[in-house]
NUGUKE-435893 format. One record per residue: x, y, z of N, C-alpha, C in turn. Coordinates in steps of 0.05 Angstrom, whole numbers, plus 32768, in hexadecimal, padded with zeros to 4 digits. Atoms other than C-alpha are relative to their C-alpha. Example, Ala and Ser with C-alpha at 12.3 -4.5 7.8 and 13.67 -1.06 7.14 Angstrom:
! NUGUKE-435893
80127FE8800080F67FA6809C801280188000;7FF07FE87FFF81117FEB808F7FF18016800E;
This chain:
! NUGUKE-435893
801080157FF3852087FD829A7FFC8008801D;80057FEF7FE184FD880D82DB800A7FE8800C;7FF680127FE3851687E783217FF38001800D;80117FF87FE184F887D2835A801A7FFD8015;7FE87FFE7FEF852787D883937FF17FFE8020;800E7FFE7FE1851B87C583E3801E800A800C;7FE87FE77FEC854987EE84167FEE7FF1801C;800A80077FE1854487CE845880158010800A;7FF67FE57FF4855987F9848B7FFF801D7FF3;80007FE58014853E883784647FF98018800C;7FEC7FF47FF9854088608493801780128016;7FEA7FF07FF8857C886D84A8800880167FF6;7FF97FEC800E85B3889E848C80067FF97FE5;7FFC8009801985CC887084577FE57FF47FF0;801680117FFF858B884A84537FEC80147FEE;80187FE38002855C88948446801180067FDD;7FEB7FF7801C859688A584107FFA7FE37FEC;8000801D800A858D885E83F47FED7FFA7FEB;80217FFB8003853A886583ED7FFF80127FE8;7FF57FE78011855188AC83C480077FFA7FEA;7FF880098018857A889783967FF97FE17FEF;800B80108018855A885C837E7FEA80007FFD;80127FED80108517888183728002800A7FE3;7FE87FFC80198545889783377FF57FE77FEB;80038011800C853E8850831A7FDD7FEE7FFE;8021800D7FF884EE883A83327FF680018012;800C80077FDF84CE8820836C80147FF58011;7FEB800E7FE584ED881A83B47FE57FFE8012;800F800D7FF284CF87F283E2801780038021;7FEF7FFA7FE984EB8809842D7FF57FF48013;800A80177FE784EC87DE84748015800F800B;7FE57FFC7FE7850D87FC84AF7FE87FFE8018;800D800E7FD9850087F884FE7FE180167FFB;80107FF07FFD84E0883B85037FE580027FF1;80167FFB801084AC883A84CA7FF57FDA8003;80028012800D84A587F184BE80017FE38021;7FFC80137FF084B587CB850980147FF27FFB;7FED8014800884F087AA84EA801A80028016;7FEE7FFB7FEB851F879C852780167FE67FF7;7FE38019800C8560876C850B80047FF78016;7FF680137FE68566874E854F7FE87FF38007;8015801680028520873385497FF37FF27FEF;80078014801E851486FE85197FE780017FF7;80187FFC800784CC870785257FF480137FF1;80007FEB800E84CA874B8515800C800A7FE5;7FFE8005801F84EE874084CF7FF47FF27FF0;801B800C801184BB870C84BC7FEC80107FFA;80237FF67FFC8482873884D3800B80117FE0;80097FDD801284A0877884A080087FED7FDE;7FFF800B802084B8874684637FE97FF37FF9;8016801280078479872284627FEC801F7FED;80117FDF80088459876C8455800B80037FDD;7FF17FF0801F84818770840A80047FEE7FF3;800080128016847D875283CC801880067FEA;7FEE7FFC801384AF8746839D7FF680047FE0;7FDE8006800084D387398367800C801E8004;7FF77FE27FFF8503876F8376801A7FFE7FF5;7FE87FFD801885468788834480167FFB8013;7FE780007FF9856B8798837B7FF480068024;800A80017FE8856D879583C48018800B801C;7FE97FF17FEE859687C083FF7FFF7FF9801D;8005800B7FD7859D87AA844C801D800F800C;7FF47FEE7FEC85B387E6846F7FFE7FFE8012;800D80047FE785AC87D484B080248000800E;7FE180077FF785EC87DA84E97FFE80148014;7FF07FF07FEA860C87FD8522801680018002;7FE57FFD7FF8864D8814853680067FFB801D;7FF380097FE1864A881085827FE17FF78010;802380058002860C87F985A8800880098022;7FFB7FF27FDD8621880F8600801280088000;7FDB7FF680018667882885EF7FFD801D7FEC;7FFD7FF0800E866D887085D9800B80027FE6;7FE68000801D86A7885D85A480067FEA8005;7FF9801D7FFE86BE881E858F80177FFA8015;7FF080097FEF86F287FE85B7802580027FF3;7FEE80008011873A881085A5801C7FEA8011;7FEE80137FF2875A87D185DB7FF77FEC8006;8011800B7FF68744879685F57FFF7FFD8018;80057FED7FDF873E87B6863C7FE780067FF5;801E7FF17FFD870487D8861B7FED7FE57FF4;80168017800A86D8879386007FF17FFB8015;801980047FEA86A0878986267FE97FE77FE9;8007800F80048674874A861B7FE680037FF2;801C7FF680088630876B86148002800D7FE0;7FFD7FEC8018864F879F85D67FFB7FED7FEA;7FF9801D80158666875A85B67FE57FFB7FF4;801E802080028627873685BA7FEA80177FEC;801B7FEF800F85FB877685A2800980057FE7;7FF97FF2801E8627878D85667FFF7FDE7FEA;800880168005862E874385507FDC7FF07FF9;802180027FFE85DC874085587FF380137FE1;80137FE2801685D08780852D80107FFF7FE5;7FF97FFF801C8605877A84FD800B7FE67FED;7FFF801E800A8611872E84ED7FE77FED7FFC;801780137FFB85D3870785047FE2800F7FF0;80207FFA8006859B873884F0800680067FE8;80018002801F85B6873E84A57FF97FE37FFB;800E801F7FFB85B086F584AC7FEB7FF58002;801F800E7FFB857586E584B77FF1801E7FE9;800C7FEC801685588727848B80037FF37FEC;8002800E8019857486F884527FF47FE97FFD;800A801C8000855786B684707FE2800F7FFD;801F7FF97FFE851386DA84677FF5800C7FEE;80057FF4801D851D8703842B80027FE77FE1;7FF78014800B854086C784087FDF7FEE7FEB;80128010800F8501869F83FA7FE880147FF5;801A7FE7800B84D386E083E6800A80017FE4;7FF47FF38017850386EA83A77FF17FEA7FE4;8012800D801D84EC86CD8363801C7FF17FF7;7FF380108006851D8694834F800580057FE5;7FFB7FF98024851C86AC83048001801C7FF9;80007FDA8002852286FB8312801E80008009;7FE17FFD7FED8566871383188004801C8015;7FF97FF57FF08574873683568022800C800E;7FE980027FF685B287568374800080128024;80057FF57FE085B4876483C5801D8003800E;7FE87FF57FF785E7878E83E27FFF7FFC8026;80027FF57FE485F08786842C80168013800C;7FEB7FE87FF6861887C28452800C7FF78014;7FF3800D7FF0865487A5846E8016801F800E;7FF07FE77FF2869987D3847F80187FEF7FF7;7FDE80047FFA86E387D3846A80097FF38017;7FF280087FE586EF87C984B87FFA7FE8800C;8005801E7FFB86D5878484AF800D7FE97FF9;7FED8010801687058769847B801A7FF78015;7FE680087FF18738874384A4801A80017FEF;7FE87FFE800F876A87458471801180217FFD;7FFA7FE77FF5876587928477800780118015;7FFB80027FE38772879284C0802280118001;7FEF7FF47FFB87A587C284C7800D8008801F;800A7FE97FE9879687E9850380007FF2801B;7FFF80097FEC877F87C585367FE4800E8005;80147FF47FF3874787D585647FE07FFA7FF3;80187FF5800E86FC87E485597FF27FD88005;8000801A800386F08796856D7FE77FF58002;801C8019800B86AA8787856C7FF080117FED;800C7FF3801A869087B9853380127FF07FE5;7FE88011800F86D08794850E7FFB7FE87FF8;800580217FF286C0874E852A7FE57FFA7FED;80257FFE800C8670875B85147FFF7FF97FE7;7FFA7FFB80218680877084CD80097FEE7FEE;7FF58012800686AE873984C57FF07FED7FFC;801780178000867B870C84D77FEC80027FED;80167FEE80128648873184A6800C7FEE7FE3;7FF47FFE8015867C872484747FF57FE27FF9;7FF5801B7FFF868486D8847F7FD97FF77FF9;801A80028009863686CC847D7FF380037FEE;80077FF68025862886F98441800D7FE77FEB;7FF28008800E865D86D0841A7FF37FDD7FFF;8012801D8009863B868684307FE880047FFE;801A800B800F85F9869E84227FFC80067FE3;80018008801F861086AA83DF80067FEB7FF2;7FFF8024800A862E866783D87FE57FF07FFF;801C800A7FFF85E9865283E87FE680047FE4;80067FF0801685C5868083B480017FF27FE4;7FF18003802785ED866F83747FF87FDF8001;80008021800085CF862383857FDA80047FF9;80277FFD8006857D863B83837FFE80107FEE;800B7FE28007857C86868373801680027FE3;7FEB7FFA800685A5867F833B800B80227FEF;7FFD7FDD800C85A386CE831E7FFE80118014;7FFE7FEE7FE185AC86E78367801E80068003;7FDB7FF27FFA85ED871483747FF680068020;80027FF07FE685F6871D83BD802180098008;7FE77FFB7FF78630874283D7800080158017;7FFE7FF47FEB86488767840D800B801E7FF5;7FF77FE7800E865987B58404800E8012801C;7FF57FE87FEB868587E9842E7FF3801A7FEF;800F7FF38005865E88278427800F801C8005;7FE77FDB7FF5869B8861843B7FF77FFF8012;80067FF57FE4869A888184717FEE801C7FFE;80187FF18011865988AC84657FF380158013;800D7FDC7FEB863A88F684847FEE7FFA8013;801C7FFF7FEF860A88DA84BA800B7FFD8021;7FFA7FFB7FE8860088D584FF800F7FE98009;7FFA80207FFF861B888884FB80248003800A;7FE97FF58001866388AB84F1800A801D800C;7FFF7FE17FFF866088E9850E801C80088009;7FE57FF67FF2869E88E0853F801A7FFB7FEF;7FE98012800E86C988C08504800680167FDD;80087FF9801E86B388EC84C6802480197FFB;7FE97FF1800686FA891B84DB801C7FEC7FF6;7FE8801B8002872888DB84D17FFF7FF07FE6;7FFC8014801E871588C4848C7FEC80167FEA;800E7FF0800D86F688DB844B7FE67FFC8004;801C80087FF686B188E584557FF580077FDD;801B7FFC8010866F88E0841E7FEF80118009;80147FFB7FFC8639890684227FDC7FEB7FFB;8014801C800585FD88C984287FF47FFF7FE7;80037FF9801985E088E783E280147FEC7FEF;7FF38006800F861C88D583C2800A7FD58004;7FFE80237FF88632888C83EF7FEA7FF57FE8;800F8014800E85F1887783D27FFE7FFB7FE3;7FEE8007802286008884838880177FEE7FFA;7FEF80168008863F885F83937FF77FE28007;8000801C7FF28622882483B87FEC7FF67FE0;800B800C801C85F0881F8376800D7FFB7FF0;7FEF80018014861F8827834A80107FE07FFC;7FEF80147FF8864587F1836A7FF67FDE8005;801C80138005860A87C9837280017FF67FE6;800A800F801885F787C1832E80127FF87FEF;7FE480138014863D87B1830E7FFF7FE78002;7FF7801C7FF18643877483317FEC7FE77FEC;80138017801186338735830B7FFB7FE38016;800A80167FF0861A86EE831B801B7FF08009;7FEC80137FF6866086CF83228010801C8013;7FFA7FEC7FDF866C871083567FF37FF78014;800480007FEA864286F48380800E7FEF8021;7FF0800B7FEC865C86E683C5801A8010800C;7FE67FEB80038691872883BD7FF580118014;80097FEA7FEE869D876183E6800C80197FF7;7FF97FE8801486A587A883C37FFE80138014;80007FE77FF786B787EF83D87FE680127FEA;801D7FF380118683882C83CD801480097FDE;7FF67FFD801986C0883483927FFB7FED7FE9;8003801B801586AE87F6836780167FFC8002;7FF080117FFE86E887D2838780017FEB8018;800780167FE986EE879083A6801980028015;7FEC7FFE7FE4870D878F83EB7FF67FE0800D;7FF880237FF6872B874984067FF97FFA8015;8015800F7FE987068721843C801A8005801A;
C-alpha cells in the first residue's frame, strides 16, 4: 500500500534522511525554513507553509529543533544559564511544535488514520535525569514532551484514528551533534530514519500520547 507522508523540517540532517526513506513507501510532502519559509518561532509563517498542502496524510514527521541557540555547548552548571538561551530553545523546541500541530491538527481527515511522530530527546525525560546539566535543551524537550502527550489527550476525543507520539531519534551523524557524536553511539541519518519509521508505524491508537526510542522502546516521562 502506497503512503503519503509530510516531513516538516525536511531539510535538515534527520529531516533530508526522513524525505529518503519514506520515498520507499509513496509520496512525501516536505516543509522546512529554507525551501518552504517555515520559521517555528513564527506562527504566521507556519500557517502561510501548511495552508500550501493538502492532506489526508498516513503519516506525519516534525523534525524541527536545536541544541544551543548563543551558547557554543549546552550549559553543564547553572553559572552557565543565561535567560535569552532559555527563552530561544523553549521557542524552537516546545512552542513551535506546538503550534505546527495547532495548524496541522485541523488539515487532517477525521476518518483517515494518521500517525505523527514529533522529534523529542532522551535528555528530556525527567525520570531519566541522571546527569545533570544541559538545562535548557533538557528543560525544552521536557516541555515538548508534556505538550505532545496533552495534545494527544485532545486527539483521541475528535481525531479518533490519530497516533501522536513523541520519539528520541539517537544520537545521529550530522552537524546538530557534531561535538557529542565521540561520547555516545552514533547513527548514520540513513539508518536513524529507518528506525524512527519503523518505530513510527508499530505504534497503535491506544499508544497514543507515548514516547519511544529510535529502538521501538518506550522511555518514561
Amino acid at each position: 500500500m502506497s503512503l503519503i507522508t509530510l516531513v516538516i523540517g525536511a531539510s535538515g540532517g534527520i529531516g533530508t534522511a526522513l524525505v529518503e526513506r519514506c520515498r520507499e513507501d509513496g509520496e512525501v510532502v516536505g516543509l522546512s525554513r529554507s525551501a518552504d519559509g517555515l520559521d517555528v518561532t513564527d506562527e504566521a509563517s507556519i500557517e502561510r507553509a501548511l495552508s500550501s498542502i493538502d492532506g489526508p496524510f498516513d503519516r506525519v514527521f516534525v523534525a524541527t529543533g536545536i541544541l544551543t541557540a548563543r551558547r557554543g555547548k549546552p550549559e553543564k552548571k547553572l553559572g552557565d544559564c543565561e535567560p535569552d538561551e532559555l527563552t530561544t530553545l523553549f521557542a524552537v523546541n516546545a512552542t513551535g511544535p506546538l503550534l505546527v500541530l495547532k495548524h496541522l491538527i485541523p488539515k487532517l481527515d477525521r476518518d483517515h488514520p494518521v500517525k505523527i511522530g514529533v522529534l523529542s530527546a532522551r535528555i528530556g525525560s525527567i525520570g531519566d535525569n541522571g546527569l545533570g546539566g544541559w538545562y535548557a535543551y533538557r528543560a525544552s524537550k521536557a516541555a515538548l514532551n508534556q505538550l505532545v502527550r496533552t495534545a494527544a489527550i485532545e486527539l483521541k476525543r475528535s481525531y479518533r484514528q490519530a497516533v501522536l507520539i513523541a520519539l528520541h531519534p539517537g544520537t545521529v551523524a550530522t552537524p546538530f551533534t557534531a561535538d557529542f557524536q565521540d561520547h555516545h553511539s552514533t547513527d548514520e541519518p540513513a539508518k536513524a530514519a529507518s528506525n524512527l519509521v519503523r518505530t513510527l508505524d508499530a505504534r497503535g491508537m491506544e499508544e497514543s500520547g507515548t514516547f519511544w526510542d529510535q529502538n521501538n522502546e518506550p522511555i518514561q516521562w
